[in-house]
NUZA-14178 format. One line per 10 residues: their letters; for each residue x, y, z of N, C-alpha, C, CB. Coordinates in Angstrom, 3 decimals. Atoms other than C-alpha are relative to their C-alpha. Glycine has a CB too. Layout:
a	X:Y:Z:X:Y:Z:X:Y:Z:X:Y:Z | ...
% end
This chain:
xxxxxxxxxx	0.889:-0.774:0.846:189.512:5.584:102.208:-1.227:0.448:0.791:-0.418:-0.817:-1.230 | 1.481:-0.709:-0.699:186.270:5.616:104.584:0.578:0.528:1.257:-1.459:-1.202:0.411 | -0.323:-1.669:-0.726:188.347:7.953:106.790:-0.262:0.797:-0.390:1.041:0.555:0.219 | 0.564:-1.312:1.261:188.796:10.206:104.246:-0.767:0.349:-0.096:-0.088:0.024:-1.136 | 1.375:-0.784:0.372:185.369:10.646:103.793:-0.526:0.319:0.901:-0.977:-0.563:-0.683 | 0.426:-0.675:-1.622:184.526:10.867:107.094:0.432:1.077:0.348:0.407:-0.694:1.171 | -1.116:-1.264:-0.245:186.998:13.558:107.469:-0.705:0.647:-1.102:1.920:-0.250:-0.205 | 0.519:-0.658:0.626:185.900:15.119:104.676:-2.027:0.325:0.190:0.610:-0.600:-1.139 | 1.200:-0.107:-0.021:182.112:14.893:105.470:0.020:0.883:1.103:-0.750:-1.188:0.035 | -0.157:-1.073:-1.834:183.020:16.055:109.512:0.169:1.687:-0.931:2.382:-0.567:1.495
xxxxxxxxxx	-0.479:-1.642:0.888:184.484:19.523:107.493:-1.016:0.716:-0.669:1.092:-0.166:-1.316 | 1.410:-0.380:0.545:181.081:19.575:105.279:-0.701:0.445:0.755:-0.730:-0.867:-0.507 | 1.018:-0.024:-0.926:179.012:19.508:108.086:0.704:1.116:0.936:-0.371:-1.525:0.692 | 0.026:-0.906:-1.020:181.056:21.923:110.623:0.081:1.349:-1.330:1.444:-0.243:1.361 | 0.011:-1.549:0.718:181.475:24.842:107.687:-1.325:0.163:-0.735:1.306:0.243:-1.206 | 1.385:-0.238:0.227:177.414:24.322:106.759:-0.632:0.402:1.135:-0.655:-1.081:-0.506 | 0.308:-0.648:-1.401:176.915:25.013:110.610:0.666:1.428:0.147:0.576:-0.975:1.224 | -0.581:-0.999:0.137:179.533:27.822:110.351:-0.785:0.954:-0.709:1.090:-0.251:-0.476 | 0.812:-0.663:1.093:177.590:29.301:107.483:-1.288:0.635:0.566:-0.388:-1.057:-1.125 | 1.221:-0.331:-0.866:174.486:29.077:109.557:-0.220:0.670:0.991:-0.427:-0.768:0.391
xxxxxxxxxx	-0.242:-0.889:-1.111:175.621:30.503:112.162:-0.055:1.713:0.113:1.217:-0.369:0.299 | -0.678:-1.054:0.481:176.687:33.627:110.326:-1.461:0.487:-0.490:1.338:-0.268:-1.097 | 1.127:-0.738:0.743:173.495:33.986:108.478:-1.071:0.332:1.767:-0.964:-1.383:-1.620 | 0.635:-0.854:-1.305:171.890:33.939:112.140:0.207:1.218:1.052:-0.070:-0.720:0.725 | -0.349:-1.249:-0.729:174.209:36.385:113.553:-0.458:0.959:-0.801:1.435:0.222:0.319 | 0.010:-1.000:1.182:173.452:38.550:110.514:-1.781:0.102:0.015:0.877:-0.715:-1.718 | 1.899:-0.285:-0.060:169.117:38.257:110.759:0.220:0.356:1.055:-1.361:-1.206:-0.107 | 0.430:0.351:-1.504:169.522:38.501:114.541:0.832:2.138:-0.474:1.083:-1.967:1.475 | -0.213:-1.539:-0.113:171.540:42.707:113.819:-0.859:0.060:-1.023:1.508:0.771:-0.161 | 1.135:-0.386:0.515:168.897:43.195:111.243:-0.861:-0.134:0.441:-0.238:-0.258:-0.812
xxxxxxxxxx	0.723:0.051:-0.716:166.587:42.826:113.196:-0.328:1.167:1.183:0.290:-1.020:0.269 | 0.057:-1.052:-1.020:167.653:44.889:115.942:1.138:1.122:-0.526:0.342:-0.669:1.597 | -0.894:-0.808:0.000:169.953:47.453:114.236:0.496:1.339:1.036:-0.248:0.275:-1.023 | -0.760:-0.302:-0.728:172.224:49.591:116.064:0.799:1.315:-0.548:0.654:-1.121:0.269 | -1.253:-0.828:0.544:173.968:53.061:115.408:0.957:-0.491:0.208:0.250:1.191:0.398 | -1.072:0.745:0.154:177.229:51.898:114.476:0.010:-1.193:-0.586:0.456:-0.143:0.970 | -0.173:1.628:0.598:176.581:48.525:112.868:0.414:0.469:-1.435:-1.650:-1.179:-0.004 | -1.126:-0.383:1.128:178.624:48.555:109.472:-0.931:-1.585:-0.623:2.324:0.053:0.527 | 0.324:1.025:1.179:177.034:46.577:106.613:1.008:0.416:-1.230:-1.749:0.118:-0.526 | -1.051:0.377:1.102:179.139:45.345:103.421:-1.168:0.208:-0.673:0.948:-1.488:-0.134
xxxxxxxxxx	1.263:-0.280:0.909:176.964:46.878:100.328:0.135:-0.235:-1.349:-0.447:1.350:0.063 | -0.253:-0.701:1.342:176.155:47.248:96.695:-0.246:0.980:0.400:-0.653:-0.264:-1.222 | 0.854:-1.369:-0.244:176.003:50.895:97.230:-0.171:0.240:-1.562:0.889:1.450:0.965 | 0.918:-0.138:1.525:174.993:51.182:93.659:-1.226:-0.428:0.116:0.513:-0.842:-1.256 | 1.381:0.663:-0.384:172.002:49.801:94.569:-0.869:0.800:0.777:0.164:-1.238:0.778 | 0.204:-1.068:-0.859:171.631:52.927:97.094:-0.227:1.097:-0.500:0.867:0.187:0.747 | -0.524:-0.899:0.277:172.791:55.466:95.580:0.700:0.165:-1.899:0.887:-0.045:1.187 | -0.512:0.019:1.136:173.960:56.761:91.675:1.611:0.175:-0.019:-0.696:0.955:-0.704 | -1.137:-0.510:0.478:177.533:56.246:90.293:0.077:0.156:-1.189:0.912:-0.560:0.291 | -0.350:-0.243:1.993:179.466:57.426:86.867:0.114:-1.334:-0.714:1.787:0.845:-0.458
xxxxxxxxxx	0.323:1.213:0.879:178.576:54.845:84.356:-0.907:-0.898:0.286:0.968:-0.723:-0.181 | 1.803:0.933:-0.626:175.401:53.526:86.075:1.090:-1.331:0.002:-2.097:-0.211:-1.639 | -0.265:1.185:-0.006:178.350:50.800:87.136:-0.121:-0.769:1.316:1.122:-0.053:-0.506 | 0.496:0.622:-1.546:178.083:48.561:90.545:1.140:0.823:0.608:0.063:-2.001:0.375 | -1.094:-0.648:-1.003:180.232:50.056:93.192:-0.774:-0.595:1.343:0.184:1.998:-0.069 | -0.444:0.210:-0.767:180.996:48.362:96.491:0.437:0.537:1.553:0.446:-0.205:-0.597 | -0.012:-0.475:-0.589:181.048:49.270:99.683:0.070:0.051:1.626:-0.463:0.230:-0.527 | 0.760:0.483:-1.060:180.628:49.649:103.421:-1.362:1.800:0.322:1.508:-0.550:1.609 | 0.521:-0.698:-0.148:177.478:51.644:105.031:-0.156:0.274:1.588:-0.834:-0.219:-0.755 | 0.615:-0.136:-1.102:177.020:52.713:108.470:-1.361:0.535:0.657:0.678:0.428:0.354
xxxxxxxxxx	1.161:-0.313:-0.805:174.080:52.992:110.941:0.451:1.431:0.444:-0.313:-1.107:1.267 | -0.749:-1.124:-0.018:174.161:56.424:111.583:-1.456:0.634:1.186:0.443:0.829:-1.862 | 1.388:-0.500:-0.222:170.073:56.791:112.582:-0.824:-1.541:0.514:-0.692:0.809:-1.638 | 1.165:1.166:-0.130:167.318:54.241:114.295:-1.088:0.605:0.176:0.092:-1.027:1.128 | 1.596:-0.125:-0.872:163.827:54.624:114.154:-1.039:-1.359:0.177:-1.048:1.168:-0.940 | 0.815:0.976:0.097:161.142:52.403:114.650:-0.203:-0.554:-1.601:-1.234:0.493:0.662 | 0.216:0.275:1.362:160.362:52.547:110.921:1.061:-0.308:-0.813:-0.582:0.955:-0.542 | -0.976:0.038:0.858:163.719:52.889:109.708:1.107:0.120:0.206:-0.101:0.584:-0.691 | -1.379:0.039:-0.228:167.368:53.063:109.883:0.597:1.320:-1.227:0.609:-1.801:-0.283 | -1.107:-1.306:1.329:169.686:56.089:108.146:1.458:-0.548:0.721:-0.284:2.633:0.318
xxxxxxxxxx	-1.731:0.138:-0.082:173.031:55.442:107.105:0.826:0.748:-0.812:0.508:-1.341:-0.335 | -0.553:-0.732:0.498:175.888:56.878:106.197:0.916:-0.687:-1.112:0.492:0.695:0.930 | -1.074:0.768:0.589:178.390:55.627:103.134:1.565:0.143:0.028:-0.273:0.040:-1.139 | -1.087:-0.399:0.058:181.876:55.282:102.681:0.360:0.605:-0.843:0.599:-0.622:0.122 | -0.386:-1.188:0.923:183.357:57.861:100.738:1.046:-0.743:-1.407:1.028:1.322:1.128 | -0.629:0.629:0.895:185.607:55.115:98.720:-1.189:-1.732:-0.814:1.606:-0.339:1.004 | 0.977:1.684:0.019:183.956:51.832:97.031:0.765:-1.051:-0.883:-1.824:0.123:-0.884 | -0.628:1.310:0.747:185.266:48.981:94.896:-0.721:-0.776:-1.012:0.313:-1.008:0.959 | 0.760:0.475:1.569:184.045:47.424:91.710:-0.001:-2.186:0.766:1.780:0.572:-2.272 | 0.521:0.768:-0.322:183.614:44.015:93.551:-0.148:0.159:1.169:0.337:-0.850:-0.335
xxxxxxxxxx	0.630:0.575:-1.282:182.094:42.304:96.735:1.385:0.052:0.709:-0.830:-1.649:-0.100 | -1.108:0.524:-0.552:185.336:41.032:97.919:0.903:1.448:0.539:0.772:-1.023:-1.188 | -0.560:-0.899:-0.575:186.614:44.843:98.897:-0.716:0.323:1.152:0.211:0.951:-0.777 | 0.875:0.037:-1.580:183.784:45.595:101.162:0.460:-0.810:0.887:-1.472:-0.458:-0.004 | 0.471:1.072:-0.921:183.535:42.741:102.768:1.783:0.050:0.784:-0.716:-1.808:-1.000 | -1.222:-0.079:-1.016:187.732:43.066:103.459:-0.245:1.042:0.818:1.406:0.208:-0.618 | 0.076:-0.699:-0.551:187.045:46.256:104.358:-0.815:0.566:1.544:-0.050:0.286:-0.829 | 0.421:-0.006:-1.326:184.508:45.556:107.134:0.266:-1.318:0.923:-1.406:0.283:-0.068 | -1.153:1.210:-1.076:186.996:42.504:108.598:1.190:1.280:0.599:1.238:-1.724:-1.411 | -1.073:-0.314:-0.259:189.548:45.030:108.624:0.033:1.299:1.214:0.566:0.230:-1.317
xxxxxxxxxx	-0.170:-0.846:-1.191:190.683:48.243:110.458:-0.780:1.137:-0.760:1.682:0.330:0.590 | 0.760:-1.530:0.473:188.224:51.494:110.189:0.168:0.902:-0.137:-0.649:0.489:0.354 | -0.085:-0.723:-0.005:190.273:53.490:111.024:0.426:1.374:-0.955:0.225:-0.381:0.631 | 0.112:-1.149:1.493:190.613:55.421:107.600:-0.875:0.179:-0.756:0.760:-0.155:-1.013 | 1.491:-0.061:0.526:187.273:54.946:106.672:-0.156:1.744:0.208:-1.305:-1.138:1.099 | 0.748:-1.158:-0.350:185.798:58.642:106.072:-1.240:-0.260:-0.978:0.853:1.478:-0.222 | 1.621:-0.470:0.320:182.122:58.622:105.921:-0.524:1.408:-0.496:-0.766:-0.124:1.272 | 0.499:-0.827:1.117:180.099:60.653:103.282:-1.809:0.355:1.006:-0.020:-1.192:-1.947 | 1.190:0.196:-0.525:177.513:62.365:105.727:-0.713:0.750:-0.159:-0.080:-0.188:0.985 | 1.195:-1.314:0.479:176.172:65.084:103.712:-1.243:-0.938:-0.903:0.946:1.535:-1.388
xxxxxxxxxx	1.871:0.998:1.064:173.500:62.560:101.309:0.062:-1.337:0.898:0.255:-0.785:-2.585 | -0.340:1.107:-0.620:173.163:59.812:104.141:-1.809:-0.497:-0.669:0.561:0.162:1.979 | 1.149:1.173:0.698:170.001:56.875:102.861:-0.482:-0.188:1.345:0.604:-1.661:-0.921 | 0.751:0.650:-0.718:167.070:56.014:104.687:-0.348:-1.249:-0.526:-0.960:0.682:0.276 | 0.327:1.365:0.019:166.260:52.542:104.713:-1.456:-0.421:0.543:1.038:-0.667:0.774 | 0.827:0.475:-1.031:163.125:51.101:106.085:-0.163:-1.153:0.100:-1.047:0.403:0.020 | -0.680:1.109:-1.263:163.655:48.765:108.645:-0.618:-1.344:-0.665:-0.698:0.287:2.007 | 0.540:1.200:0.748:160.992:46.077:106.868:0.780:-0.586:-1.019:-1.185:0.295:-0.602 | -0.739:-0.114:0.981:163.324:46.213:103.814:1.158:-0.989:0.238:0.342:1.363:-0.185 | -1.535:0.071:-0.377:166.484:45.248:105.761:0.078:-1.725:-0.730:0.421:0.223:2.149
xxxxxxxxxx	0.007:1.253:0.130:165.742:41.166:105.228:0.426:0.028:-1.594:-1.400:-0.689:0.476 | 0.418:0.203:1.574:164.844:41.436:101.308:1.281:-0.021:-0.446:-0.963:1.180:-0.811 | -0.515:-0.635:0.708:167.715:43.366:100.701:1.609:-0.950:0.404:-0.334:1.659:0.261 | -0.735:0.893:-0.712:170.010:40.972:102.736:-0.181:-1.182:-1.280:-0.641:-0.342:1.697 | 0.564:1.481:0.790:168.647:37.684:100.516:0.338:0.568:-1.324:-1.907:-0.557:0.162 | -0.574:-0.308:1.096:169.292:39.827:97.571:1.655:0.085:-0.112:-0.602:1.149:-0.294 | -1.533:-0.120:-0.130:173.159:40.518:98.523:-0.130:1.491:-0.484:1.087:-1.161:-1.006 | -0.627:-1.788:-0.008:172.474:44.184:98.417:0.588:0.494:1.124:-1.131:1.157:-0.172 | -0.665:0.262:-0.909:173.646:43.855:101.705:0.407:-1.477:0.194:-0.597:0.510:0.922 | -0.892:1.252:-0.007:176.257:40.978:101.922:0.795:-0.405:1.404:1.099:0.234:-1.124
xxxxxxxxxx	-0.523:0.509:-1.344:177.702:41.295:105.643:0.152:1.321:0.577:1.421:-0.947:0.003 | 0.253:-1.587:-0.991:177.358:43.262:108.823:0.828:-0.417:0.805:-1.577:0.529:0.832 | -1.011:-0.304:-1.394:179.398:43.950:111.958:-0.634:1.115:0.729:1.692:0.514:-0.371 | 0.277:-0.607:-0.960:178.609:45.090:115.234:1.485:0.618:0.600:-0.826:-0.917:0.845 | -1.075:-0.088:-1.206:181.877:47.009:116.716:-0.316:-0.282:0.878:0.538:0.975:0.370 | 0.222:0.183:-1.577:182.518:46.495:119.948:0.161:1.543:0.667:1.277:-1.172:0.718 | -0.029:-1.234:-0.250:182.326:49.183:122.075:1.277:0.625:0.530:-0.965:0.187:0.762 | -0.915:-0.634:-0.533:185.075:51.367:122.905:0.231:0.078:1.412:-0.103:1.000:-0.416 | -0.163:0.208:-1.259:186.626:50.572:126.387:0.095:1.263:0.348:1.009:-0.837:0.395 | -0.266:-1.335:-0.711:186.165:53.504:128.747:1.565:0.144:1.037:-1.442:0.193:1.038
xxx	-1.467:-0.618:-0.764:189.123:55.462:129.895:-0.001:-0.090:1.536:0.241:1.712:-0.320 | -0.308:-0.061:-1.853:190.367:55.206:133.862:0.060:1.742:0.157:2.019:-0.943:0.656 | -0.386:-1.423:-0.128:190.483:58.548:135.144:0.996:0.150:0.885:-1.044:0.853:0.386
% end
């Protein structure tokens, strides 16, 4: 039995470090955002949809300034969290961005809005390996 719990406590303790980890990778690109970084959104929270209902999302960095960040949205969204958030694990490549009404943000904002879960998770791609010639 006081395995068990040991085992079970070891598991507590490495997925509360895991957790932590995540929230530091996640202050550490808010912080320094990045054209191209992909946050998981309420874009209802951004932006108006039909039925003033939540809609789901991802947003890209599109703009940096000192003051602020512009992004662009995805052109599809999802009535929960749990689509975004697959959607910026997954593959992009059918993502089409909506870049005629793109959102300014300012950059002070980015934390608040993080702690609220109006942004819920970001990603840095990696960069595209350059071609051999």
């Amino acid at each position: 039995m006081n395995k068990l719990l040991r085992s079970i406590a070891s598991l507590s303790l490495l997925l509360a470090l895991v957790a932590g980890c995540s929230s530091k990778h996640d202050g550490d690109l808010l912080a320094a955002p990045k054209v191209g970084d992909l946050y998981a959104s309420e874009l209802s929270h951004f932006t108006e949809f039909e039925n003033n209902e939540r809609a789901y999302g991802l947003m890209k960095v599109v703009g940096v300034t000192d003051d602020a960040i512009t992004v662009a949205t995805d052109s599809t969204a999802w009535p929960a969290p749990s689509g975004a958030n697959n959607d910026l694990r997954g593959d992009l490549s059918g993502v089409k961005w909506d870049m005629k009404g793109t959102i300014r943000i300012a950059r002070p904002e980015l934390p608040e809005l993080y702690r609220q879960d109006r942004i819920f998770g970001l990603r840095r791609p990696s960069p595209a390996p350059e071609k051999a010639q």
